[in-house]
C-alpha positions as CSV (number, residue, x, y, z in Angstrom):
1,X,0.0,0.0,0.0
2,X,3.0,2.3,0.7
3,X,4.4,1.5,-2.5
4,X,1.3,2.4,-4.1
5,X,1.4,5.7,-2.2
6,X,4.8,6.9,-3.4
7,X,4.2,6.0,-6.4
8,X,1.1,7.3,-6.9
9,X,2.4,10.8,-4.9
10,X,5.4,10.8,-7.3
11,X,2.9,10.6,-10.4
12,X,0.4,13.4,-8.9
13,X,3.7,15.5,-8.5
14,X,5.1,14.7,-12.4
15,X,1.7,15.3,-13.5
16,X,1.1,18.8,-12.2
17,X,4.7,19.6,-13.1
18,X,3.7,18.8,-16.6
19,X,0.7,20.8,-16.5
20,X,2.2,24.0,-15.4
21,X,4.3,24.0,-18.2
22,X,3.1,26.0,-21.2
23,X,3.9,23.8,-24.2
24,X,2.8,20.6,-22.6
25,X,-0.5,22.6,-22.4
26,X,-0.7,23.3,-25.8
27,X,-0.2,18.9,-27.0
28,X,-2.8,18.7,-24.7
29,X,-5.2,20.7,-26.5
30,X,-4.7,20.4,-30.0
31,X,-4.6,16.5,-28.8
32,X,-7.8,16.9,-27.7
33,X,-8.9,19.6,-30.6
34,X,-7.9,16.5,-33.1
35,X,-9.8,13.9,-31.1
36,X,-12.8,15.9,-31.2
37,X,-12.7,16.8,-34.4
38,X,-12.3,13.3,-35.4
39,X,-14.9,11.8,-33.1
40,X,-17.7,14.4,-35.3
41,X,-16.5,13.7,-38.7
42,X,-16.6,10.1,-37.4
43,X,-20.1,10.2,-36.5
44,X,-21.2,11.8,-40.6
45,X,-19.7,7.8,-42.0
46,X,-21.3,5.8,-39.0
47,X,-24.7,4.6,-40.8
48,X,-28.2,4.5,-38.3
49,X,-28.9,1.3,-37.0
50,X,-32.5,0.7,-37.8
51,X,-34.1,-2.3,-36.5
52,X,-37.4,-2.9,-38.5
53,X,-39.4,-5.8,-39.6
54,X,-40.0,-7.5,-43.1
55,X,-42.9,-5.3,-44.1
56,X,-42.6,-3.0,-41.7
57,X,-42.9,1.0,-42.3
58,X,-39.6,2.7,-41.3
59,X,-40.1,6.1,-39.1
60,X,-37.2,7.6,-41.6
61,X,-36.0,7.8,-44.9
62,X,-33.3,5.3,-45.5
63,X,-30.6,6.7,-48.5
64,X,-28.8,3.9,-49.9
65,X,-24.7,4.5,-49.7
66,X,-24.3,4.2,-53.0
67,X,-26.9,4.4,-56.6
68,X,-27.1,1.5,-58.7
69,X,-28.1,1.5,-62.3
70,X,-29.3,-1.3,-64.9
71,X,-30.0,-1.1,-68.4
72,X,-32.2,-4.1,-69.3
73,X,-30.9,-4.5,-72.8
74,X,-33.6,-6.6,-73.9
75,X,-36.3,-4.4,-72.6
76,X,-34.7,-1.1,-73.7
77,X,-34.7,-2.2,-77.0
78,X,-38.6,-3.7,-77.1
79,X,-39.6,-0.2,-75.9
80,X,-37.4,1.4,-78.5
81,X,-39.1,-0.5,-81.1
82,X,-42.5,0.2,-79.9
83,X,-41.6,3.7,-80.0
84,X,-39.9,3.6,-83.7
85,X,-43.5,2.2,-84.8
86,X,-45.5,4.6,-83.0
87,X,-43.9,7.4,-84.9
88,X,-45.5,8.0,-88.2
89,X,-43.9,7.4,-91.4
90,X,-42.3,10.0,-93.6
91,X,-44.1,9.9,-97.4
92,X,-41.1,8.8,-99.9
93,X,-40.2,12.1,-102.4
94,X,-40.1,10.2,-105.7
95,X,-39.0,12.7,-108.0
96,X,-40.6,11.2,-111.1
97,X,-44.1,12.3,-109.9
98,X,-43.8,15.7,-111.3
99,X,-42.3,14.2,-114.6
100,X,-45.1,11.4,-115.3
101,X,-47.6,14.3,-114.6
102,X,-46.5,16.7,-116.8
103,X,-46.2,13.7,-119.5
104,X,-49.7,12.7,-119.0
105,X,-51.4,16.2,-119.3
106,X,-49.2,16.4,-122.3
107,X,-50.6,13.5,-123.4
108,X,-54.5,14.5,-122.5
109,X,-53.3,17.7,-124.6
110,X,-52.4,16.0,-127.8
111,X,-55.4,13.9,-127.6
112,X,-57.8,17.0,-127.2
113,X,-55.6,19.2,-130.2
114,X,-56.3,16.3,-132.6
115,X,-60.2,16.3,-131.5
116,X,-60.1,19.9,-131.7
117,X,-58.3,19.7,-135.2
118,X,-61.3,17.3,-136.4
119,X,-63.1,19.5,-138.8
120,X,-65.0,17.1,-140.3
121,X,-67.0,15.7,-136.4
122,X,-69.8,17.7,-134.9
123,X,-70.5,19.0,-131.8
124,X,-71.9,16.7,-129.7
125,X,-69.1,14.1,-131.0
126,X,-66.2,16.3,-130.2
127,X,-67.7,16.6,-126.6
128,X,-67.9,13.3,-126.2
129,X,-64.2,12.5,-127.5
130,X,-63.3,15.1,-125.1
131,X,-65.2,13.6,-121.8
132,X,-63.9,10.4,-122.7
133,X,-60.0,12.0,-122.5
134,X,-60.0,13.9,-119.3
135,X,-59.8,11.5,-116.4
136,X,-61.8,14.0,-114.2
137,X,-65.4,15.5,-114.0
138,X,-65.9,18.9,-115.4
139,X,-69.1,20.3,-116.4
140,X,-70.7,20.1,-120.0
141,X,-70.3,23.8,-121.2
142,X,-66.6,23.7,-120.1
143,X,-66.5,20.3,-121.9
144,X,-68.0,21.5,-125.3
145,X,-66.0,25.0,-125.0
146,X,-62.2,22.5,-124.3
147,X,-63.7,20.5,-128.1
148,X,-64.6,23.8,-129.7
149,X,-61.3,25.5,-128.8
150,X,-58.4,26.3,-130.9
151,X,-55.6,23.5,-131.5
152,X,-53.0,26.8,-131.1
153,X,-54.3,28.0,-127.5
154,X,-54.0,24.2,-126.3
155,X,-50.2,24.3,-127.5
156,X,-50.1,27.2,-125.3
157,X,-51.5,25.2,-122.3
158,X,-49.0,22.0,-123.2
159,X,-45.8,24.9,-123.1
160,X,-46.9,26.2,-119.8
């Protein structure tokens, strides 16, 4: 017990030797400053223990630590094609429409020049030629005034 005594006496006296002096003072505190500082920063990485239940409503958000993300290739590319078909087509330019039509009125032209050029037909024959040529409805009088016309103001039309 005495040897704990002396012992113990000689520690208290080292120990307030120590803290008297200035510069052990100062390890002391930024020792402590450091712990601290370490023990909050700490506490930011320590995750929550939450003890819950299958099926049971947590009181708190939960954040995973980290984000995940899967492409399901199979799936991505059903919906894409889905998608592709629900978009509607674009017509096809074909640039020999324009052509072809001009050929054919050309055509319906010629045809109505040589009925017009028939000097020896009637009237009511020359009309008819002519609604038998034009592939759309137009009415009588415009009809008999097309057979009655001049072959020279058609060549007009065709050159337009």
């Amino acid at each position: 017990m005495l040897l704990l005594r002396r012992i113990g006496g000689g520690l208290l006296k080292a120990l307030k030797f120590l803290f008297k002096n200035k510069n052990f003072q100062r390890y002391i505190a930024a020792g402590l400053f450091f712990v601290l500082i370490t023990m909050l920063v700490a506490f930011e990485f320590v995750p929550q223990k939450v003890n819950l239940q299958v099926g049971q409503i947590s009181p708190s958000t939960i954040f995973a630590p980290r984000s995940v993300v899967y492409v399901d290739q199979e799936k991505t590319t059903e919906e894409r094609q889905k998608a592709m078909e629900r978009v509607p087509r674009l017509p096809e330019v074909n640039r020999d429409v324009p052509i072809n039509v001009q050929q054919d009125i050309n055509q319906v032209l010629d045809s109505v020049k040589k009925v017009q050029a028939d000097t020896e037909a009637d009237e009511d024959i020359k009309t008819n030629r002519v609604k038998a040529l034009i592939p759309f409805s137009l009415s009588d009088q415009i009809i008999r005034d097309i057979a009655e016309g001049n072959p020279a103001s058609t060549d007009q039309l065709a050159e337009v």
